[in-house]
N, C-alpha and C positions, 0 to 999 in steps of 0.2 A: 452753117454759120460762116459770112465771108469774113475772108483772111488779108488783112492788109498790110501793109509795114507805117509805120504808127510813131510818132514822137510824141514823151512823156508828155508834151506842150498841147497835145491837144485832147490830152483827159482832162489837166489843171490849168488851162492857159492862164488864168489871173490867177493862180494862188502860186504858183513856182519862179524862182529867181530863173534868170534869163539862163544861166550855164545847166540848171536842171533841167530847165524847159526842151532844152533840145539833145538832152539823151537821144540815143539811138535805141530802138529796140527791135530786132529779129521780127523777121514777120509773125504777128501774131494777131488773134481775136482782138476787137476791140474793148470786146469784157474784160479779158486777161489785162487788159492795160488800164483799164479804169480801176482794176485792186491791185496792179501794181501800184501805180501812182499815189493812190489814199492811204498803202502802205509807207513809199513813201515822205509823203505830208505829212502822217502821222508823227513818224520816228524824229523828222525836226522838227518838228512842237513837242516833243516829250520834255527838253528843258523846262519851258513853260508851263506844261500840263501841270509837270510834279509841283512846281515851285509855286501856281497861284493860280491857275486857270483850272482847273479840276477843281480843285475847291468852289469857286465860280459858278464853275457848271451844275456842281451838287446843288447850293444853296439857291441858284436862279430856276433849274428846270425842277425841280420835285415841286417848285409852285404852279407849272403848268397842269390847265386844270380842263376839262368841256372838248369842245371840237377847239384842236391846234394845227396851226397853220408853222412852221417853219421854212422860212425862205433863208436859200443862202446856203444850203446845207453841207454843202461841199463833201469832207471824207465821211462826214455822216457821226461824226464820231461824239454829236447831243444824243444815238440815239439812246445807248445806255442809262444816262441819267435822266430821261422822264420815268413818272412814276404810273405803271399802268392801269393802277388802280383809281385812280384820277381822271384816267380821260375815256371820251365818248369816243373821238377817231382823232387820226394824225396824218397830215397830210404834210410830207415830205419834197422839198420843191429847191430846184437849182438851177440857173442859169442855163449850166453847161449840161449836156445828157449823160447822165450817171444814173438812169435808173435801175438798170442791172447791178449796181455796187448798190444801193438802196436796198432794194427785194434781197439781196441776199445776206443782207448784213440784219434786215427785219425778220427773216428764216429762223437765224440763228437765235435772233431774241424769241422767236415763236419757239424753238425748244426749250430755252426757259421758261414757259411759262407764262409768253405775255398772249394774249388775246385780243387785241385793241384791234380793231378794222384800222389801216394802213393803205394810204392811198401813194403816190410815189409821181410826180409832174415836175416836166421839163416850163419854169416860166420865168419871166423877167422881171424881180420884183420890183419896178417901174412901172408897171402894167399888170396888176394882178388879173388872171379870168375869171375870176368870183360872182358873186353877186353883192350885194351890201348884207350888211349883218349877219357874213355865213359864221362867224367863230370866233370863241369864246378866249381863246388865247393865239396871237402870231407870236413865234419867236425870230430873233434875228441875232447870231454872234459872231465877230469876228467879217459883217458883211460892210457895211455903210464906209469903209473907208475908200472901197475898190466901187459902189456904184456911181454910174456918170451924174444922176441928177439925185442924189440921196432927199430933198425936202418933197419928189414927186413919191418916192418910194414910199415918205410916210403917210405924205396925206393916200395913197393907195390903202397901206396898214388902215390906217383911221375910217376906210371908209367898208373895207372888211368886217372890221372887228363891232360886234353888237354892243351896245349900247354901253354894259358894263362892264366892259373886257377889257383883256390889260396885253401889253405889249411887253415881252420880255428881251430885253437888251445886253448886251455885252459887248461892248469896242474899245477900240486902244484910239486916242485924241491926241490933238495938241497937247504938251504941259503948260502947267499954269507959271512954271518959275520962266523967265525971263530968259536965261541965260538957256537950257531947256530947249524952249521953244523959238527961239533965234535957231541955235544948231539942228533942231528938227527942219525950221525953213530951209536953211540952207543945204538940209542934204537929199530934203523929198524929193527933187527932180530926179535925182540919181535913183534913189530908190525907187520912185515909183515906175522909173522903166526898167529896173532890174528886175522888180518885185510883179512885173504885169499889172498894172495898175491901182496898185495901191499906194492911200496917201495916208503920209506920219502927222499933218499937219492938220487934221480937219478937225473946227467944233462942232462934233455931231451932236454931243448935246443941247447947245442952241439950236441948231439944225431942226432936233425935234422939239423944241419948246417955240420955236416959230413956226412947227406945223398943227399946235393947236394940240401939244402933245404934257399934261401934268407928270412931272418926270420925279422920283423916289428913288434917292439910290439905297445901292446894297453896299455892306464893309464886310469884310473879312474879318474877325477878331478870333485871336486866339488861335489853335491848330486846326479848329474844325470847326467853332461857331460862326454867325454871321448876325448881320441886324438890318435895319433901315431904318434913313434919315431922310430928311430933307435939308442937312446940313451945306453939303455941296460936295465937289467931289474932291479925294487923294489920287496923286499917280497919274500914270498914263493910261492905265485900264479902267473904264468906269462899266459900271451895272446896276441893274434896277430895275424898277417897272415902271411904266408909262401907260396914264389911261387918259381920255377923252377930256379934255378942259371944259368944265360944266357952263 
């Protein structure tokens, strides 16, 4: 296996703040540094995980259902909360090359128990390699803030997913208060080149309701319930499903 000397930045170039990003690390495998890194990415989102994204995660992926497509996957860390009894296959896909941190984080779910064929691709969810109507569910969370042309990525999604599939979503948006969303404008320049290219400020939700996308969100209620509406959204985090506009 070759051995290179490695900055954390180019396991996570777009998911790490610029002072993470250029850690040093000892010469090491570049495996070694793709589970350092999602280690981690993990540990600063454990605020978040505890506090409302876990939750999220439960109530959005256990509806993943058929052949799943996941773009965007980064530390990998939806893959726990799919249900495997649900699905036909899962194909696992990200930007950057993490397939090594993928295979062996799917290893580990194979000692529990799961059995789902697991496929694991390096692609650019702006340019799916698919064919049309290979799958029954794409999921995306936590992606469409950091992609360059996010309305190509969907109509990609839409043109993926069969007929009556659904699009499982999870992103943090613009807010809708005024006050809010002024101070988001004003500080996403800064963040998003701290952050590698992520933006605080975007309507992905219209986004995907002008890619031809019927959009249902999800609410959190209570410690562990959830629902769906078409009410509109709370917060800075929205989620839900998205199918095909008849």
């Amino acid at each position: 296996m070759p051995v290179d000397r490695r900055w954390i930045g180019d396991a996570f170039p777009h998911r790490l703040p610029v002072g993470l990003r250029y850690w040093y690390f000892p010469p090491m495998s570049g495996e070694v540094v793709q589970h350092i890194a999602a280690g981690v990415y993990d540990f600063m989102m454990q605020p978040l995980e505890r506090w409302r994204l876990g939750k999220i995660r439960t109530a959005l992926l256990g509806r993943a259902s058929g052949d799943v497509l996941e773009v965007g996957a980064g530390s990998g860390v939806n893959l726990r909360y799919y249900d495997p009894r649900r699905l036909s296959s899962l194909t696992v896909s990200d930007y950057s090359d993490r397939l090594s941190l993928y295979r062996r984080r799917i290893e580990r779910l194979g000692d529990g128990g799961w059995n789902v064929p697991v496929t694991t691709a390096q692609i650019d969810a702006q340019r799916l390699p698919f064919p049309e109507n290979s799958f029954d569910t794409v999921v995306a969370t936590l992606v469409f803030c950091s992609v360059d042309c996010a309305p190509c990525g969907f109509d990609e999604i839409l043109r993926v997913l069969r007929p009556d599939g659904q699009y499982l979503f999870l992103e943090h948006v613009r807010p809708t208060d005024g006050v809010a969303a002024r101070a988001f404008d004003f500080i996403n320049p800064v963040w998003n080149r701290l952050s590698g290219g992520c933006n605080l400020n975007r309507d992905t939700l219209q986004a995907m309701r002008d890619a031809g996308l019927t959009v249902t969100m999800g609410e959190i209620s209570g410690e562990s319930g959830s629902s769906w509406n078409d009410s509109g959204r709370k917060g800075v985090f929205v989620w839900g499903e998205g199918q095909a506009r008849a």
